[in-house]
C-alpha positions in Angstrom: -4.3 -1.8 16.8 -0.4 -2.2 17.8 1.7 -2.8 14.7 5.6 -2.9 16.4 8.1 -2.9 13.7 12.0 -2.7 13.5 13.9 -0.9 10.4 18.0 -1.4 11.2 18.5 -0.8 15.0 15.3 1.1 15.1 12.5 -0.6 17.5 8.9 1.6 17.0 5.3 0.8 17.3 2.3 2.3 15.3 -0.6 2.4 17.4 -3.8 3.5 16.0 -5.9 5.9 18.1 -9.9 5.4 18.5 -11.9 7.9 17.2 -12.2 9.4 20.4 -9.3 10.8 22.9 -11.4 12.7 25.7 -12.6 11.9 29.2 -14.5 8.6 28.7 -11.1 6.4 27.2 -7.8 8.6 28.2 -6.8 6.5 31.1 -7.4 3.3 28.8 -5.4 5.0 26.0 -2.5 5.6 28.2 -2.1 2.4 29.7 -2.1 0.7 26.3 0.4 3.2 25.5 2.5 2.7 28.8 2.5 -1.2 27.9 4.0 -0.6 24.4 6.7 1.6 26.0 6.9 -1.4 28.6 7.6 -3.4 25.6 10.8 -1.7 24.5 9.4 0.6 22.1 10.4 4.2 22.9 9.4 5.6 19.7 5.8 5.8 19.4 3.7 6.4 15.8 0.6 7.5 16.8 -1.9 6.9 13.8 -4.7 9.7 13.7 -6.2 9.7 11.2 -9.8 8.4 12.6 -9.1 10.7 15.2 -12.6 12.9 15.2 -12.7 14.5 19.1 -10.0 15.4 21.2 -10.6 16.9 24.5 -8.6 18.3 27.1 -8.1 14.7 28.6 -6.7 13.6 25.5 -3.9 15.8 25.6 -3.5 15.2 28.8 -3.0 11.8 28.0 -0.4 12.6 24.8 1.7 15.0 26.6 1.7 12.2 29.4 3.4 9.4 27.2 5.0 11.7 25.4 6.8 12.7 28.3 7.5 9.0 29.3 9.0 8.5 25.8 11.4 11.8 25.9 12.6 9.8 30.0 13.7 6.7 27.6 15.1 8.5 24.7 12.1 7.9 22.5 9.8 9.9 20.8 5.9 10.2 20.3 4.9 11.5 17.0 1.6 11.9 15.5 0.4 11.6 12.0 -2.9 12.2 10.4 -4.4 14.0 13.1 -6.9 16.8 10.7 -10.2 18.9 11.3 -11.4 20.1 14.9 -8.4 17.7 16.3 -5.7 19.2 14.7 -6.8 22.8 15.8 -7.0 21.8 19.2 -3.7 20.4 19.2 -2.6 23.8 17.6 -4.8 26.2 19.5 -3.5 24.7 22.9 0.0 25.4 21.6 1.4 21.5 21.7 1.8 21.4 18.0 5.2 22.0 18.9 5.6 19.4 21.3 3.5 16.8 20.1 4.5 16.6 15.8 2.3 15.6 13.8 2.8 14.7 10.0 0.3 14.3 7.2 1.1 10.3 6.2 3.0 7.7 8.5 6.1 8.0 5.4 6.8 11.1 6.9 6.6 10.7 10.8 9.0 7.8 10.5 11.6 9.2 7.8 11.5 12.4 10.1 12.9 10.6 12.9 15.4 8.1 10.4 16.8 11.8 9.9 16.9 13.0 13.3 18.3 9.9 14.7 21.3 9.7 11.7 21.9 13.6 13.0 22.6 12.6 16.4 25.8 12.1 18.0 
């Protein structure tokens, strides 16, 4: 699911991840990803919560767009990633890269504040 919003001068899209992010549906994820970014919507809310595997591939395809996002001036941020997901996401060290936050409240008020910081 693709829910794009606006709050103020802030475009942003929560996408909801499948339950699985591995070998068998990254390159589907990403260009579903790629087409929001298409869209206008640099700042990506990446719902995780029924997120139970993610591979190699997967993170793959999240520092990918992530990447793509950061080129435009947007942002990828994560929230409800838990379990086996979220340790793989720590253990390979991207937890730093790739944020991830417990409820969608506070991925998107963490960026309201980033982006009312910024010059």
């Amino acid at each position: 699911m693709i829910d794009l919003r606006r709050i103020g001068d802030l475009n942003f899209a929560v996408v909801t991840l499948p339950t699985k992010l591995d070998t068998t549906n990254a390159v589907e994820v990403r260009s579903m990803l790629s087409k929001v970014i298409d869209w206008g919507h640099y700042h990506l809310f990446l719902d995780s919560r029924s997120v139970t595997f993610l591979d190699s591939s997967g993170l793959g395809t999240l520092v990918a767009i992530f990447k793509v996002c950061r080129q435009k001036y947007g942002s990828l941020t994560l929230f409800g990633l838990s379990g086996n997901p979220a340790l793989a996401l720590q253990l390979s060290g991207l937890d730093s890269l790739l944020l991830n936050f417990a409820t969608e409240e506070e991925a998107i008020t963490n960026l309201q504040v980033k982006l009312s910081c910024s010059p």
